[in-house]
C-alpha positions as CSV (number, residue, x, y, z in Angstrom):
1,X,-58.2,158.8,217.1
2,X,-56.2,160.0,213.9
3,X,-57.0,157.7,210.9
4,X,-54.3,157.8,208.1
5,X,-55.5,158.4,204.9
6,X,-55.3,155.4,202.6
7,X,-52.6,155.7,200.3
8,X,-54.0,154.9,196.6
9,X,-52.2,151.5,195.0
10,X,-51.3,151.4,191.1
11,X,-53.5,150.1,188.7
12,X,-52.6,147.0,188.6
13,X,-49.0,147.4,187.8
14,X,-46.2,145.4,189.4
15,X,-43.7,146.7,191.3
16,X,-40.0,146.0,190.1
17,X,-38.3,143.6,192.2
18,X,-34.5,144.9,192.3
19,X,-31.9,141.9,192.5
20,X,-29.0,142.1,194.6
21,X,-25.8,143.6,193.6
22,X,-22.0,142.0,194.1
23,X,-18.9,142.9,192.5
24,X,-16.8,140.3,190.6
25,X,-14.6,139.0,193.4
26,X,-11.5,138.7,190.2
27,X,-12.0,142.0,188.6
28,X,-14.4,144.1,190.7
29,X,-17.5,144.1,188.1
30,X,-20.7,144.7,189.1
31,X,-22.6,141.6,188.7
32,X,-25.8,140.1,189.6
33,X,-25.1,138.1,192.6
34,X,-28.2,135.5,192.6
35,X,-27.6,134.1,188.9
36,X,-23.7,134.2,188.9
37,X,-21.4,131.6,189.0
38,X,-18.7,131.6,191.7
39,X,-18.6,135.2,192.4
40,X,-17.4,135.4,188.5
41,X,-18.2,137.4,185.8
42,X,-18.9,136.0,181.5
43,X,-15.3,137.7,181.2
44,X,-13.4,136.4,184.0
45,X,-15.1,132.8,183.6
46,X,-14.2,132.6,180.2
47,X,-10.1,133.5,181.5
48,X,-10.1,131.5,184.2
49,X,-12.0,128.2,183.8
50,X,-10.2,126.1,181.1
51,X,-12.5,123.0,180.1
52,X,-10.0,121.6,177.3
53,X,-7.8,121.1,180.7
54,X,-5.9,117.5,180.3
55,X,-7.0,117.2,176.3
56,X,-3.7,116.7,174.3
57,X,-2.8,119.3,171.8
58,X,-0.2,116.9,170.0
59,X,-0.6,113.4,169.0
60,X,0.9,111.5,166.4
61,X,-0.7,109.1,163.4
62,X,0.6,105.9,161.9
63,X,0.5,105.3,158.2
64,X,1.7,102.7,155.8
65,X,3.5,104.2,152.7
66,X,3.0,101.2,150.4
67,X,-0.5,100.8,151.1
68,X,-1.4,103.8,152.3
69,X,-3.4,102.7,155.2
70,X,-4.1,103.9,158.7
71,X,-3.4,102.3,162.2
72,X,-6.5,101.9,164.6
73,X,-5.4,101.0,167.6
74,X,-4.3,98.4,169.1
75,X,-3.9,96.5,165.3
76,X,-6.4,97.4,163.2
77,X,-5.2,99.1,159.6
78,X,-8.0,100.9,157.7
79,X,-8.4,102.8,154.6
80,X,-9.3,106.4,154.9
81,X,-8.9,109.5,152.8
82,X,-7.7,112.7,153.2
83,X,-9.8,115.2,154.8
84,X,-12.7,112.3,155.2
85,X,-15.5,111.4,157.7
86,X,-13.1,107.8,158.8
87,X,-9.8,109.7,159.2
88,X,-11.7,112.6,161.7
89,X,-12.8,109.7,163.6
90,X,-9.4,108.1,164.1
91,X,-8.2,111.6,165.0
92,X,-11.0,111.7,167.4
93,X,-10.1,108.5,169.3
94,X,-6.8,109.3,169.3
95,X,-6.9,111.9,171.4
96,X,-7.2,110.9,175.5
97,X,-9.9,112.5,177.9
98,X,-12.5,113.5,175.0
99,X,-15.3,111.5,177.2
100,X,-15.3,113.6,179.7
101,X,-16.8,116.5,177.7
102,X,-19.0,117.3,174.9
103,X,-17.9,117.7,170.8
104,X,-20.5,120.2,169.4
105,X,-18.0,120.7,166.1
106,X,-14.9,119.6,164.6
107,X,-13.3,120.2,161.3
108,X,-10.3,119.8,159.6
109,X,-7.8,122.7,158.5
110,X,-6.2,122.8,155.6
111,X,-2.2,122.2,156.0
112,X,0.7,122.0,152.8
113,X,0.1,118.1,152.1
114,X,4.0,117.7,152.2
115,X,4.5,119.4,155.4
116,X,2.9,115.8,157.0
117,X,0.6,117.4,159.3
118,X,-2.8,117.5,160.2
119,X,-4.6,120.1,161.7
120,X,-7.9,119.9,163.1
121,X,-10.2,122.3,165.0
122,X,-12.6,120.9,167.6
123,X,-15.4,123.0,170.2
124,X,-16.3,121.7,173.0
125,X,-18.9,122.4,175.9
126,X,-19.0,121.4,179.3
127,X,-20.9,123.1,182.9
128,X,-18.3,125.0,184.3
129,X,-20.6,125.9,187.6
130,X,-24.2,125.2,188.1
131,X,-26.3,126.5,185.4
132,X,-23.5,128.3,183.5
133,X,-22.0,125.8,180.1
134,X,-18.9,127.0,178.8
135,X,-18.1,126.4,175.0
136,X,-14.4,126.6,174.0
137,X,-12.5,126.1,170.3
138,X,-9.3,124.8,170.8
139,X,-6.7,123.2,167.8
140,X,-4.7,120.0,167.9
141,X,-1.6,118.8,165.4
142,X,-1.6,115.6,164.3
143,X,2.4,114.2,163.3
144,X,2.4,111.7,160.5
145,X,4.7,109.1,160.6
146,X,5.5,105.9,158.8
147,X,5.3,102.6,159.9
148,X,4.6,99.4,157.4
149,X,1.5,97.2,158.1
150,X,2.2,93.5,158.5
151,X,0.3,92.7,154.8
152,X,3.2,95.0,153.2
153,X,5.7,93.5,155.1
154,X,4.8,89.9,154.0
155,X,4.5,91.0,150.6
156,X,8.1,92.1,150.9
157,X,8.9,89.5,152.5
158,X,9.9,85.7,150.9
159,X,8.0,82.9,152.1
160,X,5.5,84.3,153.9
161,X,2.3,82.9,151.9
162,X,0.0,80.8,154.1
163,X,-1.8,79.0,150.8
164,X,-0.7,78.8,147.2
165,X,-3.0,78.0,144.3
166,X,-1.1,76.3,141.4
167,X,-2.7,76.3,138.3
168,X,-1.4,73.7,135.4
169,X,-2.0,72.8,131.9
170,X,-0.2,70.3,129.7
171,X,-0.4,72.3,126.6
172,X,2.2,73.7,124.3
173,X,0.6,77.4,123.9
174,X,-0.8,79.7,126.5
175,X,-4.2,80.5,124.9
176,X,-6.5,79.0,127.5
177,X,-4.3,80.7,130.3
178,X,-4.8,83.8,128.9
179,X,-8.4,84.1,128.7
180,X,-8.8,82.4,132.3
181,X,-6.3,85.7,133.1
182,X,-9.3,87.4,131.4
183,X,-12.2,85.6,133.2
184,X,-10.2,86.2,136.6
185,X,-9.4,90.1,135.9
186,X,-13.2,90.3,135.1
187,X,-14.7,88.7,138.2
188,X,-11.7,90.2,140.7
189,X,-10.9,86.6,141.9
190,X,-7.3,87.8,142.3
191,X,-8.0,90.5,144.9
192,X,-6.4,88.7,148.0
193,X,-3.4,87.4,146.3
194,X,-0.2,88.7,148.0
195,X,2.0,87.5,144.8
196,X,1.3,85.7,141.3
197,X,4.6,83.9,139.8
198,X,5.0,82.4,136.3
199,X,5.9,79.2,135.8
200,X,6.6,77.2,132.3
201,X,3.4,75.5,132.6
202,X,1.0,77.7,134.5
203,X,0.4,80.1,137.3
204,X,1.4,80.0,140.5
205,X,-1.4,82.4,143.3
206,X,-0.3,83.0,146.7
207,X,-2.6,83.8,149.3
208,X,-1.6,85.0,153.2
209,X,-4.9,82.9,154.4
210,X,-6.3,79.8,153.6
211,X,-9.7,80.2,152.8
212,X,-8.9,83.1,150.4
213,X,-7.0,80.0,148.4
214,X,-10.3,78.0,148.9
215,X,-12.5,80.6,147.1
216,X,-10.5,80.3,144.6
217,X,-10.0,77.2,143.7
218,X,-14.0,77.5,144.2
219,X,-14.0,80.2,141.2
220,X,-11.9,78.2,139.0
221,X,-14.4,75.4,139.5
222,X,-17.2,77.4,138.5
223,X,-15.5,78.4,135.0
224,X,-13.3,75.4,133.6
225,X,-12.8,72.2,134.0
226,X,-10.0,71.2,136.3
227,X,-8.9,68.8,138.8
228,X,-7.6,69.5,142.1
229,X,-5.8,68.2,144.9
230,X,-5.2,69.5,148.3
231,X,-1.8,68.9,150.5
232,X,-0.1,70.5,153.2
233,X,3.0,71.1,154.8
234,X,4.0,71.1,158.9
235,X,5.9,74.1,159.3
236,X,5.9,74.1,163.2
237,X,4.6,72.9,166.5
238,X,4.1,74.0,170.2
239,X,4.1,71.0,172.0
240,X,2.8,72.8,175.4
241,X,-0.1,73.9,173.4
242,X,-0.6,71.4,170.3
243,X,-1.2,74.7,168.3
244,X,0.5,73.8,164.9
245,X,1.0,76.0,161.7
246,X,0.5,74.5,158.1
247,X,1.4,75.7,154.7
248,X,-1.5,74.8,152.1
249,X,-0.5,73.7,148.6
250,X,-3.7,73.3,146.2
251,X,-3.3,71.6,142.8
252,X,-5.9,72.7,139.9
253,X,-4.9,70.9,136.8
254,X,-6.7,72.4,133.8
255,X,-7.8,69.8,130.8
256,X,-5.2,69.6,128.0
257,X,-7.9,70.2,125.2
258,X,-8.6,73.6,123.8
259,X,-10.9,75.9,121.6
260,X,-10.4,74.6,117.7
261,X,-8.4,71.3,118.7
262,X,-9.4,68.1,116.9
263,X,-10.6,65.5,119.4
264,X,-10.7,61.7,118.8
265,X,-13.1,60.9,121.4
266,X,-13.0,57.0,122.3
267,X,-15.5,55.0,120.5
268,X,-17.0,53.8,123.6
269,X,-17.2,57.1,125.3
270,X,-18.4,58.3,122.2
271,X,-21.5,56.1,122.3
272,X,-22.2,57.1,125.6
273,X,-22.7,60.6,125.3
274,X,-25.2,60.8,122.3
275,X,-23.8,58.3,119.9
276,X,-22.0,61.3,118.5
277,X,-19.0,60.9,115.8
278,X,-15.7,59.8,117.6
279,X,-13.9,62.3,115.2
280,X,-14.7,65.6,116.3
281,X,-13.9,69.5,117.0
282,X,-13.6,71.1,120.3
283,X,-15.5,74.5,119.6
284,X,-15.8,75.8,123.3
285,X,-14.1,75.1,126.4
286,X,-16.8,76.0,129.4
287,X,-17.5,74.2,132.7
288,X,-17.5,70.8,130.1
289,X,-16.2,70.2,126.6
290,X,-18.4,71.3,123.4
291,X,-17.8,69.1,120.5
292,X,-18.8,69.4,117.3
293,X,-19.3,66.7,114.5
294,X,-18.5,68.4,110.6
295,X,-20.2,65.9,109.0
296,X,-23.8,65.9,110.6
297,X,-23.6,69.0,113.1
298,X,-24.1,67.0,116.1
299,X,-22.9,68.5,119.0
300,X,-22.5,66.4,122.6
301,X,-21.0,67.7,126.1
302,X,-18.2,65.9,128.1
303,X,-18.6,66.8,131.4
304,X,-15.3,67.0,134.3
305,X,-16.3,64.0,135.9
306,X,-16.9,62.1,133.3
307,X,-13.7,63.0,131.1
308,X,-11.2,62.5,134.4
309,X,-13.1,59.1,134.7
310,X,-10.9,58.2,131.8
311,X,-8.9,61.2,130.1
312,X,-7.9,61.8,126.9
313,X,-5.6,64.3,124.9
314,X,-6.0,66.4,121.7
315,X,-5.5,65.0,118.2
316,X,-4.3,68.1,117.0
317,X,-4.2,71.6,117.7
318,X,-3.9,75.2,116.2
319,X,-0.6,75.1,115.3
320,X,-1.1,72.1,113.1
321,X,-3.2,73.9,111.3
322,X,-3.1,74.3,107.2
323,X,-4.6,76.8,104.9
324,X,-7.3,75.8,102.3
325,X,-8.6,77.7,99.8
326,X,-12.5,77.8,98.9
327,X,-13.5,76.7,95.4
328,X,-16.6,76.3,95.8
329,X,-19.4,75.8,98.2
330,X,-22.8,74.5,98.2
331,X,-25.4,74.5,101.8
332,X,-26.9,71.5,102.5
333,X,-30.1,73.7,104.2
334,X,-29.0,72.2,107.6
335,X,-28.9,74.5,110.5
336,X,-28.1,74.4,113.8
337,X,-27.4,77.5,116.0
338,X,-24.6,79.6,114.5
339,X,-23.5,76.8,112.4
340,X,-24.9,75.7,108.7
341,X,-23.6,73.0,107.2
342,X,-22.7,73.1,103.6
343,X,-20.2,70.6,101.4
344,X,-17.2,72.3,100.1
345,X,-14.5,72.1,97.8
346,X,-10.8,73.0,98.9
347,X,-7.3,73.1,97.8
348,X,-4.3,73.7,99.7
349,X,-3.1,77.2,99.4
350,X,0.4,76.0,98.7
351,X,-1.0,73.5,96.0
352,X,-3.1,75.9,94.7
353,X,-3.8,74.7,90.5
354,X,-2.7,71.2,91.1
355,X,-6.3,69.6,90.6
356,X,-4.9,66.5,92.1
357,X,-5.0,68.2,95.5
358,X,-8.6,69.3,95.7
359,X,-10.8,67.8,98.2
360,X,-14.8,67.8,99.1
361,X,-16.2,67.8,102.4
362,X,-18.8,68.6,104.8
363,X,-17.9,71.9,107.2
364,X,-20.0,73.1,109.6
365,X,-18.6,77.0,108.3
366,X,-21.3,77.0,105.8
367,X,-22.5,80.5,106.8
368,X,-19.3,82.4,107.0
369,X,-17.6,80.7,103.7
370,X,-17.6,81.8,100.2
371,X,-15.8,81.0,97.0
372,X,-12.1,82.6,97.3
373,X,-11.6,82.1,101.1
374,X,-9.2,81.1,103.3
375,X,-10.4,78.4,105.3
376,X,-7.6,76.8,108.2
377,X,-8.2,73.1,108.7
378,X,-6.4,69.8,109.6
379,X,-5.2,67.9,106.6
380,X,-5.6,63.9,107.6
381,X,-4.0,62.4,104.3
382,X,-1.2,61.0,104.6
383,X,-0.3,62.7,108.3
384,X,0.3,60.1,111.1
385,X,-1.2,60.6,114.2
386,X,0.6,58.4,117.6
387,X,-2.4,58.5,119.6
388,X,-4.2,54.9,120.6
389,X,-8.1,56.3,120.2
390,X,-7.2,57.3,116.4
391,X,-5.4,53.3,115.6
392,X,-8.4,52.4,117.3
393,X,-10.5,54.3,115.1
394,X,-8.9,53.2,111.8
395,X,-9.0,49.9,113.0
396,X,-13.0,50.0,113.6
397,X,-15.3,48.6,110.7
398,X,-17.8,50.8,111.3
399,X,-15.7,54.2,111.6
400,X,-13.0,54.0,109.3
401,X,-14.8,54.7,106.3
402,X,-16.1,57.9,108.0
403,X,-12.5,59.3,108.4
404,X,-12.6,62.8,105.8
405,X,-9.2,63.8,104.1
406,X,-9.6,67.3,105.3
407,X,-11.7,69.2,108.6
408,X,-12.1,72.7,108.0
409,X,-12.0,75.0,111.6
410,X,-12.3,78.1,111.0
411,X,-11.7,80.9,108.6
412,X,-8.8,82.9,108.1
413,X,-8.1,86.2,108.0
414,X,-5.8,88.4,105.9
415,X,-4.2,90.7,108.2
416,X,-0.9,92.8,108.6
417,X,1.7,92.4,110.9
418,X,1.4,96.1,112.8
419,X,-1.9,96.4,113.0
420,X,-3.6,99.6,115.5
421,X,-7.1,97.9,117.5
422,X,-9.1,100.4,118.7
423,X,-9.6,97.9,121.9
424,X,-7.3,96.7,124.7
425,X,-7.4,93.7,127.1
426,X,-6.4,94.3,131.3
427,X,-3.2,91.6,132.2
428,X,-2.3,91.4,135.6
429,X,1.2,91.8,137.0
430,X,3.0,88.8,137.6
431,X,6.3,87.4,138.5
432,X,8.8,86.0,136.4
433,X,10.2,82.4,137.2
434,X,13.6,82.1,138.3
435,X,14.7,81.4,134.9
436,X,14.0,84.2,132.6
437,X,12.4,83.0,129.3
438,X,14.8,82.3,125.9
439,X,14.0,84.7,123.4
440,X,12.0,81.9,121.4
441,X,10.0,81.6,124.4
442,X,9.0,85.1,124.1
443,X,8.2,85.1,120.3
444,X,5.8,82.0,121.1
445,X,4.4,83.9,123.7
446,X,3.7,87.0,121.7
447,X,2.1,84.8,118.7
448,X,0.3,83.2,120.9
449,X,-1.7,86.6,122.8
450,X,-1.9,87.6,119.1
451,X,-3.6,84.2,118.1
452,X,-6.1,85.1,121.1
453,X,-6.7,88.5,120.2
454,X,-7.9,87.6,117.0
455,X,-10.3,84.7,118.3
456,X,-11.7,87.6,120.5
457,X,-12.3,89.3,117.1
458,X,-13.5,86.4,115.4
459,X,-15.9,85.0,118.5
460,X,-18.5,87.2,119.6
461,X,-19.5,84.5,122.2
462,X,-16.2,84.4,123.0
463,X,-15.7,88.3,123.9
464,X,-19.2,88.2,125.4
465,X,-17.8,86.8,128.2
466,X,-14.6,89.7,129.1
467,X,-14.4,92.9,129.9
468,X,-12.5,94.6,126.8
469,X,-11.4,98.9,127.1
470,X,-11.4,101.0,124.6
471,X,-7.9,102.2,123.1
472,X,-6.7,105.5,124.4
473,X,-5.5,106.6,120.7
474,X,-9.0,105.6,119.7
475,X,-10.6,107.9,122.4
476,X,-8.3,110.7,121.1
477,X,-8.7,110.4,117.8
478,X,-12.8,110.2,118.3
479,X,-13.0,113.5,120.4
480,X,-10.5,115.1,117.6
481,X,-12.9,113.8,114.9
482,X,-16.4,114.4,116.4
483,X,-19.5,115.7,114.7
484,X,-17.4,114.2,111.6
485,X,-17.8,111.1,109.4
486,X,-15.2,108.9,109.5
487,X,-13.7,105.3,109.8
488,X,-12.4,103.5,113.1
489,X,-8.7,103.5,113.8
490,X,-8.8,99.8,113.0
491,X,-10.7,101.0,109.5
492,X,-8.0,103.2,108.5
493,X,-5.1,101.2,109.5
494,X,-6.4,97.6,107.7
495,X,-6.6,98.9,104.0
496,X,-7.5,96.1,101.9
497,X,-8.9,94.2,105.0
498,X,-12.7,95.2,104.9
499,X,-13.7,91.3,105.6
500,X,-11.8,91.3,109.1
501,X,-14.2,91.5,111.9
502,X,-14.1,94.2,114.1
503,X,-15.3,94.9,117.3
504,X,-18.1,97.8,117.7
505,X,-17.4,100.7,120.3
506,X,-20.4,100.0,121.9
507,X,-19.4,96.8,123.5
508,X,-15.9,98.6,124.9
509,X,-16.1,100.3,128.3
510,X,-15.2,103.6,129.0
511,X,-13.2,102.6,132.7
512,X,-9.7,102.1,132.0
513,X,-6.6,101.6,134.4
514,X,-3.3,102.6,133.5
515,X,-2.2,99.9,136.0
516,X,-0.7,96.5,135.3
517,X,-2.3,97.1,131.0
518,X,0.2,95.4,128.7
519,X,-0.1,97.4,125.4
520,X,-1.5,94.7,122.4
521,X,-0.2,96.9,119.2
């Protein structure tokens, strides 16, 4: 028998497996036939297979002009910004049969911001056969259109409020409404208010829902005292249902005594709450009256309750008030707080010389006074007064040897008429009455913001508690100037005014809107 001879194997190496050979069934391609998908080649699958299939190109987004918000479908109205994370997202969802597949990347591309269009460029990637994923880039162009949101159509809309907030105050001036305007643009309490009207004795704040008109009346609570009462209105019925719509009226009545006012506080009151002086000045307005005696410094609190319990009005107020002139002044060594007392003599600046008109009493102004001042205060000779707690007190044995000729409040100023502040005060926008003011009505309203801008001068504890800007001329005129000595634009303007007080840059903030800032020069 013939025996082959062995043949000799490799050392060790393997022996290439050759795969099987097709052509592209499309093009004619040679491809390999085990790992190809459909009889396809990368080319052909890439021509033929579309995975963006039943994905819009075109859809169209709603936007309010007024407040520039978008609509999220089926009512929902948010805030986005151009080119933002939120506004890709509602471009996302707007687009039907984006579930089905798989967003690797998507982007926006820039478009002329008139043309109201948005692009935006999305890649997708999805198994087209078995073990072959197809990516694809693909655009889409967004229309934008115009349609109002319900909020901007109430707001244009009369009577359309759900709650309004009436705020009141027997007073003849607007001083107290005008730094509650300050405590309320501080604090943003007026954010949900679709429309603030002015009315001759107050404010009126209209609110779409009823619990933003609770909070507040809440926030009024928490900074003055007031009184309110709650009504409401039927405005319809479903009598298959028993659904019913009201209309909420609140009622916040704001005391009728002010900063600087002379109180005669009933004498029984008056023992209740510390024994205190019934004669007395009102030298804050908080969450409860702080009075004030001249005479001894006491001070004593009347809280909300108790002064609705059984209320009672100002003696005088500021514009009663009469200028004194210092002639001299001794302190008594008696301190308490901010305030020293000290017995002073006065004249009244328009007697000025007369000897016969020169009075000596006790001030609680002991600090801030010296001989030459002007000092405002209430002159009680020989004024009548038709108020039942002052008969009362003149009446009393006890207290109506206590009664001075003159209380001194506080010290005045020499200032000029047009006169540059290198600070400015928010206001918000509100809404005439239906009678527009007389043009006396105007003047008092312009003395009066100037009589509060000067106790926000005067009053550091006073300004402690707003939000004051600084002056766009004084920002310009301090990067103009810088690196070089000079006064403030208050400074320069107020020659022969040193003694005013002024208010330092470093208690102004920088943040400043243009919006809804009424200009105080």
């Amino acid at each position: 028998m013939e025996i082959d001879t062995p043949v000799p194997l490799t050392n060790g190496t393997p022996i290439p497996h050759t795969s099987a050979t097709i052509l592209c069934y499309n093009c004619g391609a040679p491809i390999d036939g085990t790992t190809s998908a459909g009889a396809l080649c990368n080319e052909c699958v890439k021509s033929t297979v579309d995975i963006s299939e039943g994905i819009q190109r075109e859809a169209t987004l709603l936007m309010c002009r007024d407040c520039e918000r978008w609509l999220q479908p089926p009512n929902q109205w948010m805030t986005a910004a151009p080119e933002s994370r939120e506004l890709l997202a509602l471009c996302l969802r707007k687009l039907r049969g984006l579930s089905k597949v798989r967003i690797t990347d998507a982007s926006f591309i820039w478009t002329e911001p008139h043309s109201r269009r948005i692009k935006v460029k999305i890649t997708l990637q999805q198994e087209a056969f078995q073990g072959t994923i197809l990516q694809q880039t693909f655009d889409v162009e967004y229309v934008v259109a115009n349609n109002q949101c319900p909020d901007c159509a109430k707001s244009f809309t009369a009577n359309t409020w759900r709650a309004v907030v009436q705020v009141r105050q027997k007073v003849s001036h607007k001083r107290t409404f005008l730094y509650l305007e300050q405590l309320i643009l501080k604090h943003s309490a007026h954010k949900d208010t679709i429309n603030i009207k002015e009315t001759k004795d107050g404010l009126d704040f209209f609110y779409s829902q009823r619990n933003h008109a609770e909070k507040f009346v809440d926030f009024l609570t928490s900074v003055a005292p007031v009184r309110t009462k709650k009504s409401q209105e039927l405005i319809s019925m479903d009598i298959h249902t028993s659904s019913k719509s009201y209309k909420f009226t609140f009622s916040v009545e704001l005391l009728p005594i002010c900063k600087d006012d002379l109180v005669c506080l009933p004498i029984k009151l008056a023992k209740q709450i510390g024994n205190v002086a019934p004669l007395t000045l009102c030298y804050r307005v908080g969450t409860s009256v702080n009075l004030i005696d001249p005479n001894t410094l006491q001070t004593a609190d009347v809280s909300t309750p108790i002064y609705w319990r059984s209320p009672f009005g100002a003696l005088a107020d500021v514009q009663e008030l009469v200028e004194f002139i210092v002639l001299d002044i001794e302190p008594t060594g008696v301190q308490k707080g901010r305030f020293f007392l000290a017995e002073v003599t006065v004249a009244r600046a328009s007697d000025f010389g007369n000897e016969d008109s020169q009075y000596t009493v006790r001030t609680h102004l002991g600090g801030i006074l010296h001989v030459g001042d002007s000092v405002m205060g209430y002159h009680l000779t020989g004024t009548n007064f038709n108020n039942p707690q002052f008969e009362a007190l003149e009446e009393s044995n006890a207290h109506s040897s206590t009664i001075p000729d003159v209380i001194l409040v506080k010290k005045h100023y020499e200032r000029k008429k047009k006169k540059g502040r290198n600070w400015r005060l928010k206001r918000m926008a509100k809404e005439e009455g239906e009678m527009l003011p007389r043009k006396q009505d105007k003047d008092r309203m312009d003395q009066d913001y100037e009589m509060f801008l000067r106790d926000v001068e005067e009053d550091q504890e006073l300004r402690s508690t707003m939000a004051l800007y600084k002056a766009q001329q004084a920002k310009k005129a301090r990067d103009q100037m810088e690196g070089v000595e000079t006064a403030s634009m208050a400074e320069t303007e107020e020659t022969g005014a040193d003694d005013v007080p002024k208010i330092d840059m470093d208690e102004l903030q920088d943040e400043f809107d243009d919006l809804d800032v009424a200009d105080d020069d």
